[in-house]
Every structure is written in C-alpha cells, then in structure tokens.
C-alpha positions in Angstrom: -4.5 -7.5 -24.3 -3.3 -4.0 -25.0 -5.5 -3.8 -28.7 -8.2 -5.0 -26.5 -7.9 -2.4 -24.1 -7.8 0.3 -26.9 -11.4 -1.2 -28.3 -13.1 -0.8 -24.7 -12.5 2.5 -24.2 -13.3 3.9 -28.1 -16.5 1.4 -28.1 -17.9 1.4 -24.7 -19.8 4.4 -24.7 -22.1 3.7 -27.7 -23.5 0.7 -25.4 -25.2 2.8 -23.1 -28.8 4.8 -23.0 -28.9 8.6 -22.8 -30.2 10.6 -20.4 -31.4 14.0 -19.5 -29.3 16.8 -17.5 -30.4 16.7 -13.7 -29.2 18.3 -10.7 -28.2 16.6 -8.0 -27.5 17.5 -4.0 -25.1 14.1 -3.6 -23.0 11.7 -5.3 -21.2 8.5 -4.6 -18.0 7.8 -6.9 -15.7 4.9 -7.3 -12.9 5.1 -9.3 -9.8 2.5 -10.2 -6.8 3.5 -11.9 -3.6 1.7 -13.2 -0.6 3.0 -14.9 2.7 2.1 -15.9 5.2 4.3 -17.7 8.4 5.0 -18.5 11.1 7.3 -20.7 12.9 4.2 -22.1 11.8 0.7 -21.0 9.4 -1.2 -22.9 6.6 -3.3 -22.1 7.7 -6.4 -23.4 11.1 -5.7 -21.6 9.3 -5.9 -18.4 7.0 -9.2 -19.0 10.0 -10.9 -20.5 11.6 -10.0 -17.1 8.6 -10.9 -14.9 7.0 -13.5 -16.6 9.8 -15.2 -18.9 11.2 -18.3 -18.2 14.9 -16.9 -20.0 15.6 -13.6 -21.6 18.1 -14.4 -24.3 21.2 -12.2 -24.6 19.8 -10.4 -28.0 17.0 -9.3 -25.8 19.0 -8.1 -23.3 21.2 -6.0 -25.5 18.4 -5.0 -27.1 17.1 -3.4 -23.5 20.7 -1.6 -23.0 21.0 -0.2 -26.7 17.8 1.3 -25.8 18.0 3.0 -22.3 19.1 6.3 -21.9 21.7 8.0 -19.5 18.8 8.3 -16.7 15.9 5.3 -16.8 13.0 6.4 -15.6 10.0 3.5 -14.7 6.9 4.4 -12.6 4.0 2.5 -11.7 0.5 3.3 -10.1 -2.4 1.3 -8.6 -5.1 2.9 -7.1 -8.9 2.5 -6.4 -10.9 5.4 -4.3 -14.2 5.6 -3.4 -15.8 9.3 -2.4 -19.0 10.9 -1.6 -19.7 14.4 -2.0 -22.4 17.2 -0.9 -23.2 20.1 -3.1 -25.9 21.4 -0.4 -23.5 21.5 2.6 -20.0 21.6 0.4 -18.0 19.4 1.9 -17.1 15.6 0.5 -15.4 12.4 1.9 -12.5 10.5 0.1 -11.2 6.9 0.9 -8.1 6.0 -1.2 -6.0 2.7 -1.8 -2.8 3.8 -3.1 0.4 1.8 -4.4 3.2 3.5 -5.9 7.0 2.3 -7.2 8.8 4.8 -8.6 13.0 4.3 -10.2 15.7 5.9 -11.8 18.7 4.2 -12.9 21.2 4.9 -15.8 22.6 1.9 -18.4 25.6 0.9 -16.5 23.3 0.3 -13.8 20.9 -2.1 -16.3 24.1 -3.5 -17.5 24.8 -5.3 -14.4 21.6 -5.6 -13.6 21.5 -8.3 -16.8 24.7 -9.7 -17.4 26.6 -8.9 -14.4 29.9 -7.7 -13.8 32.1 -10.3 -16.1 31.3 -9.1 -19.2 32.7 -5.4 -18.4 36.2 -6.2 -17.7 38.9 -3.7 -17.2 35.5 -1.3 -17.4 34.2 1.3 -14.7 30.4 0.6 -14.4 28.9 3.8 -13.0 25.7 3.3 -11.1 25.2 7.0 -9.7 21.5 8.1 -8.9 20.4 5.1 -8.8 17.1 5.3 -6.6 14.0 3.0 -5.9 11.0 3.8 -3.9 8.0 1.8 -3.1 5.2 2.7 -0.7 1.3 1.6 -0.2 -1.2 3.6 2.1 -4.5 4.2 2.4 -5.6 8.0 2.3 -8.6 9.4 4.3 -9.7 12.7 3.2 -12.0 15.5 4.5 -12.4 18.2 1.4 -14.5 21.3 2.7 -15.3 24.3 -0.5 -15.5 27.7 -0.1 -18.0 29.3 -2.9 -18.7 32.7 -4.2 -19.7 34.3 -7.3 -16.1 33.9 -9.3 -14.2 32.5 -6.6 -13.7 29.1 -5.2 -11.4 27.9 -2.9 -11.1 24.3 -1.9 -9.5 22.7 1.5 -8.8 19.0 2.1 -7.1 17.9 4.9 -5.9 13.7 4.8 -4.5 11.0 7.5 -2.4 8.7 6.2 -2.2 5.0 7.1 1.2 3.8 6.0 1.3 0.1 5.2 4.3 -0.4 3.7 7.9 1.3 2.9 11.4 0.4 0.8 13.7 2.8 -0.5 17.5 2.7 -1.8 18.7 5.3 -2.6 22.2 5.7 -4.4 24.2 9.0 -4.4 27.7 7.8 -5.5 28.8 4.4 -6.8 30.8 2.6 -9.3 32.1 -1.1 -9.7 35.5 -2.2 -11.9 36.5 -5.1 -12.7 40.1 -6.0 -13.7 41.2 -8.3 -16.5 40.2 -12.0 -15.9 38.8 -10.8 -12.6 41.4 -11.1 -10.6 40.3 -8.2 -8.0 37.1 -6.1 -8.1 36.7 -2.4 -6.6 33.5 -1.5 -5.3 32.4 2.0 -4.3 29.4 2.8 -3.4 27.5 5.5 -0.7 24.0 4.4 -0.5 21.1 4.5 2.1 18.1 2.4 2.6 14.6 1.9 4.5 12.1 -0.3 4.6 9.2 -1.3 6.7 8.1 -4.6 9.2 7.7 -6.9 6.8 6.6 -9.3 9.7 3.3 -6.8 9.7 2.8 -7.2 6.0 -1.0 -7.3 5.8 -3.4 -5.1 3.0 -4.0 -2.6 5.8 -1.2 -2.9 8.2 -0.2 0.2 10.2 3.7 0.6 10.0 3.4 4.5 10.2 1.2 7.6 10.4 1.4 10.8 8.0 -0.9 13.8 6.7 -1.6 15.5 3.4 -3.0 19.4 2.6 -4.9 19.8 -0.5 -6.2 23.3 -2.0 -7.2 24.5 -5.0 -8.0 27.9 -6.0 -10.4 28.8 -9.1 -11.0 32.6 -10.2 -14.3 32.5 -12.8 -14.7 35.6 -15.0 -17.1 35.5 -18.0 -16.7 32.0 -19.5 -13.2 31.7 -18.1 -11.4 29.9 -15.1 -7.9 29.9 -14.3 -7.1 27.4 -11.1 -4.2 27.0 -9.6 -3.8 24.2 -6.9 -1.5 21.5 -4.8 -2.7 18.1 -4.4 -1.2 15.6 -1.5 1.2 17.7 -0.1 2.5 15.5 2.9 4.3 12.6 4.4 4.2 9.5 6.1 6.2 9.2 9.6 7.2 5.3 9.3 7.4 3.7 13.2 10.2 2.4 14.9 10.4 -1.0 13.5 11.7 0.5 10.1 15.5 -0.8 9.5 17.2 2.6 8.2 20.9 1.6 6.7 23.8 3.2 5.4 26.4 2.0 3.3 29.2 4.5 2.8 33.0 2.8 2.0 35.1 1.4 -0.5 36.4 -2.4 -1.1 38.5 -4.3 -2.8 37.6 -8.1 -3.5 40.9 -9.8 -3.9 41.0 -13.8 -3.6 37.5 -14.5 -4.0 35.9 -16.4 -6.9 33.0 -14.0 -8.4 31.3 -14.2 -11.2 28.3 -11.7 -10.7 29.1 -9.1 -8.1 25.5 -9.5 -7.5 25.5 -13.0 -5.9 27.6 -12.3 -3.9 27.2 -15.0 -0.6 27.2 -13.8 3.2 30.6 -15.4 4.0 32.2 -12.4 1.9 29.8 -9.9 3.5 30.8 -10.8 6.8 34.7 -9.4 5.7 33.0 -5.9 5.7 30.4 -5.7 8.5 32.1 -3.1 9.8 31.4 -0.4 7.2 28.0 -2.0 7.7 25.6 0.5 9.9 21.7 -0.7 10.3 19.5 0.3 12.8 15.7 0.1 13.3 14.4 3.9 13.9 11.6 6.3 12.6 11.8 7.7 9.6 9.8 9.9 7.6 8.9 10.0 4.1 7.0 11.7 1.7 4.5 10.6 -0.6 4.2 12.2 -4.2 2.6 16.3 -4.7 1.0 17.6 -7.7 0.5 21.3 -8.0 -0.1 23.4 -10.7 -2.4 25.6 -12.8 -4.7 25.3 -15.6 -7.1 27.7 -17.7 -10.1 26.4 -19.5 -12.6 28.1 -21.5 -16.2 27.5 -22.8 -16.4 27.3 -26.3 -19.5 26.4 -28.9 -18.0 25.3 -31.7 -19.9 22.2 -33.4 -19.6 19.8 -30.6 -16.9 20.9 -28.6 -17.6 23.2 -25.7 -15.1 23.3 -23.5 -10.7 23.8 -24.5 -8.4 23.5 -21.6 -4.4 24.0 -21.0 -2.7 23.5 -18.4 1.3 22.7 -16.4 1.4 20.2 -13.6 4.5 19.0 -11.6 5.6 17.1 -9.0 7.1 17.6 -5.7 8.5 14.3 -3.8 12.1 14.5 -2.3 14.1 11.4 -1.6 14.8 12.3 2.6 13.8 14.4 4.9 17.5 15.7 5.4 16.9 19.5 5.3 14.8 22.4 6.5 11.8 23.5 4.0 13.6 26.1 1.7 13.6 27.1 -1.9 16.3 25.1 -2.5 14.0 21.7 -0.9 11.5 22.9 -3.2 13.9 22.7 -5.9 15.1 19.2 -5.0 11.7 17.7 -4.1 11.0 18.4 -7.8 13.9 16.8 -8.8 13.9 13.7 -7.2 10.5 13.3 -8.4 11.6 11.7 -11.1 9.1 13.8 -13.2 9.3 16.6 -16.1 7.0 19.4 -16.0 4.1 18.3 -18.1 1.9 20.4 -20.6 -1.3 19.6 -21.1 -3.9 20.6 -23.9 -7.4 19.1 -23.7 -10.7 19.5 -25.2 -14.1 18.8 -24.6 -16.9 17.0 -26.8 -20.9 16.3 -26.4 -22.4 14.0 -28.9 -25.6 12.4 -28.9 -24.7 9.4 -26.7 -21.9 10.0 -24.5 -19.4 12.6 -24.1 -15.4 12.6 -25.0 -12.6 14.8 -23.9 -9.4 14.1 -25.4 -6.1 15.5 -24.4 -2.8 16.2 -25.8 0.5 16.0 -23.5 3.9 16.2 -23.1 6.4 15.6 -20.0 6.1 13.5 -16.8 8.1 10.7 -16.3 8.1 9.5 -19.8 8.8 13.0 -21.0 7.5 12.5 -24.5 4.0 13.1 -26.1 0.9 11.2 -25.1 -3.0 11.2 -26.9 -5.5 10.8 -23.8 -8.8 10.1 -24.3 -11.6 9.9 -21.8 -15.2 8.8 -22.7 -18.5 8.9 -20.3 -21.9 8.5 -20.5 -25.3 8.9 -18.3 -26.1 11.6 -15.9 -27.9 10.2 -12.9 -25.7 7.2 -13.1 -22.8 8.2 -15.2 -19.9 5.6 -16.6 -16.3 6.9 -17.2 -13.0 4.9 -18.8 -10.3 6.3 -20.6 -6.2 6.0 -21.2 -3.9 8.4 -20.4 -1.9 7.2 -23.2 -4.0 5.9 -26.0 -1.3 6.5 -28.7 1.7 4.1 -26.8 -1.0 1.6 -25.8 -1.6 0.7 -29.8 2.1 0.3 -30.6 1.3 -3.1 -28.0 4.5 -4.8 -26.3 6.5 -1.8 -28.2 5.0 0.9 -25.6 6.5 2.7 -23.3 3.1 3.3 -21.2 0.1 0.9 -20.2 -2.6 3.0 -18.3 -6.5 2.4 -18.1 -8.9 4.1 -15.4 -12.6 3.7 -14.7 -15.1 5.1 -12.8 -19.0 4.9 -11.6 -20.9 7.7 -10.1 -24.0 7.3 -8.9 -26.2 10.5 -8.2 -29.0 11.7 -5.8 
C-alpha cells in the first residue's frame, strides 16, 4: 500500500493538462492530510498490534530491543476547506482536526507486552509516560495587512471541542518480587477525558480560541517571515471526569499475573487514594511558530530555495501563569524537536515540484518531502512529508500523504 502511495505522488502530475498563469480575485481550497510518525516504533509494529490476531514473543522483543529511552508516536488526521479574497484580503477556514500524541520509555512498552511476570525481582520505571488525544473542529477568520515589503497577517479561530483523554504520568514504577509473592506500585498520575455519552462527529463537550499571525518583511527578491500558528486552548465543560492518582501500594495475597488486569474487587482495597471528580478543564491544542527565509533563484528550473526552523508549543496542564519558564515547558511537553527545514522549488513543463529536506520533530531524524502540483485555474496538489521512510514499507518510521484541490475565480 505504502509502494503504491510512493507511485501516486511521483506519477500523478504527468496525467494532467497545462495551463497558462492567470490572476485570480478568489479561491476555494480543500485540503486532507494524514500522518503518522514516530522516533522508534515501526509501522508493522503498530498493524501487528491493531490488526493482528497474535504478536509472537520474537516480535515483541523485537519492538523493545528497538525503543529508545523516550518513545515518541504521533498521529494526525485532518481535512479543511477555505476560501479566500485577494480583492478584500481576508479568507475563511473550516478545519476537522484529530490528533493523538505519546511518550513513553521501554519499561513502559515492556509491560505494556508481556506484563509484569517476566520482570521479576526488577523495577519497571514508567516515568513521563503521557497520552493525549483530542478532536475539534476549527473556524477561522484570517484578515492581511499589505504594503510594499511588509505583510502582516491576523487570524482569529473558535474552537468546537468534541472530544478529550489525557494521562499523564509524572512519577511511577512497579516491582515485582521473586515468584510474585507481593508487588509495589507507585505511581502519581492525572487524567481527563470528555462525555463519552455525547460522542457524536460534532459534539460540543467544550469551547476554546486560537490567534494566528505571521509577519513577512520582502526586500529585493527576499522574504524572511516569522509567525505562530494556533496559539490557543480548548476549555472542556463540566461533564469532563478530571482524576488523580497520587499513592503507593503493596499487593500482598492476591493472585496476579499481569498487573494490567487487574479486576475491580482489588481496586476497591484502594478507593481511598482514589480522587475523581467531573469539572472544567482546559487544555491546549498544539502551536507552531517559527521563521523562514526564502529566496528567488533562476537557475535551470528551480526558482525558488527556502530554509527555515519551526517548533512547537503544547503544555500538558494548565497549572501555571504564562512565564518564560511555561514557554519553556509547553515546548517540552510537545513531544517535538526543533525541526530544520531546507526546501526548493521546481517549474517543469507539466507540473511543478518542491522538494524538501528536514530534520527534527517528533521523529527527530531526517525526512525527503516531496510535493507535486499542477494547473493554475484549477490546480491539483499531493505530496509526503516523508517520502524516503514511506519506501523502506512496514520498516518505516512515518506514513504521511496530503492532497489538495483549489479551484480559482
């Protein structure tokens, strides 16, 4: 499926008419995106896991003897649709956005496949162990601000928040003594999800905003931007259960086998240390800002050489004021590196290319993008953010295909 992918996007453009440059007042776009990626877990790993009837034990040593300390998997589904207005400068943007984001280290992925049994008289550590998954849709006003080398562009988004879950771990380990006679468990974790009794495509479980801006300074055949993309949050309503887990135990007398089975009878020994409440909670949905400088160029068909840095800002709660040091920790519970881009620019006969070269984000090692479009008045667009992990098939690290259609008047 994956080598098929690969021959759409190099192919596709040569199937398609030219046609001639035009100016246009308006456009209508619609745009669908899907990416998965991650620093250490392959493909196959996860459709064995989703889709297999049994993963064997090679396979699931194979998955441990190949995580790292910190195991990072993200995964994005979107589709927007957008009109814009050249004459009047402003444009209108409807998105659909899922997002599940998680960082775990191998003790964590140890338990997670064999349980707790086969790590006797062992500490498992399962520190930082986070998981976030949210789904909204995103209405957004953009209004630009043009002169002769500057341009500065607004956009101002309500959120609809469908659907929350988080669990976040700060500290937690799990021993278990020789022939598993007694077990300790320590662990100080927090949680939140939504009403899943309102789990509809377009529920409303919560309410947020997002500021967008961009700022681009044009001198001769240069621009150097720098901008913020999504900068906001989603206040989740009063139906969200928010928990909190904070205490140590000792399992002593009890029959356990995977210290993830285990039944309610034994959970009811420690409802005390058990706190769950339904109450608002606010979140935040994932930033980009950044800066890039690109340059025109005539040099056989290339015309255009960018380079640019982009990061992300998402922290895990809303548990302090807005400071640098928030600034410093949204970043870091993003899950994601700094990433450097370098991209450039082609025009051939029948379609144009632009192929980019990075390294960072959540996979933090190098990618080969390549985006290919065609047409002027109607104009195609597909490409892969990761074109080089997508040939090495169930062996990659990163799946991610995107596709667009403007239509312009």
């Amino acid at each position: 499926m994956i080598r098929i992918i690969t021959i759409i996007v190099v192919f596709f453009p040569f199937l398609l008419l030219s046609e001639n440059n035009i100016t246009f007042n308006n456009s209508l776009n619609w745009k669908s995106n899907f990416e998965t990626v991650s620093n250490s877990i392959k493909n196959k790993y996860i459709n064995q896991f989703l889709f297999s009837g049994e993963i064997t034990s090679d396979i699931k040593n194979e998955w441990i003897n190949n995580s790292l300390d910190q195991n990072i998997y993200n995964i994005e589904f979107s589709n927007q649709f957008y009109y814009s207005n050249s004459k009047y400068k402003f444009s209108l943007k409807l998105k659909d956005r899922n997002i599940i984001n998680s960082s775990f280290d191998r003790d964590f992925l140890k338990l997670l496949l064999f349980g707790n049994l086969n790590y006797q008289d062992e500490k498992l550590s399962i520190n930082n162990t986070n998981f976030r998954a949210n789904r909204f849709q995103q209405f957004e006003f953009e209004y630009k601000f043009n002169t002769r080398n500057v341009n500065f562009n607004i956009g101002l988004s309500y959120l609809n928040g469908n659907q929350h879950y988080s669990c976040i771990v700060n500290n937690g380990s799990i021993y278990t003594s020789s022939f598993g006679t007694y077990i300790d468990l320590n662990y100080d974790l927090q949680y939140q999800f939504t009403d899943f009794d309102n789990f509809t495509f377009f529920s409303n479980n919560g309410n947020g905003l997002a500021l967008s801006f961009d700022f681009k300074y044009i001198f001769e055949d240069k621009t150097v931007q720098i901008y913020i993309d999504d900068l906001g949050y989603i206040n989740w309503n009063n139906n969200t259960k928010v928990g909190k887990i904070d205490s140590n135990f000792t399992f002593n007398g009890y029959e356990i086998d995977n210290i993830l089975n285990i039944n309610d009878t034994i959970f009811n020994e420690f409802n005390d240390y058990y706190r769950e409440k339904s109450s608002k909670f606010k979140s935040y949905v994932p930033a980009n800002f950044g800066l890039y400088l690109n340059k025109k160029i005539s040099y056989y068909y290339f015309y255009l050489f960018e380079v640019g840095l982009n990061c992300k800002w998402q922290p895990f709660l809303d548990n302090t004021p807005l400071t640098f040091n928030k600034i410093k920790q949204g970043i870091q519970e993003s899950n994601y590196h700094p990433l450097i881009w370098f991209s450039s620019s082609s025009k051939f006969k029948y379609f144009h290319s632009k192929i980019d070269f990075s390294i960072g984000g959540y996979s933090n090692k190098p990618s080969l993008g390549i985006e290919l479009s065609r047409g002027i008045k109607t104009k195609f667009i597909i490409g892969s953010q990761h074109v080089n992990q997508m040939i090495k098939s169930h062996n990659s690290l990163a799946l991610s295909l995107y596709f667009s259609i403007q239509r312009n008047f």
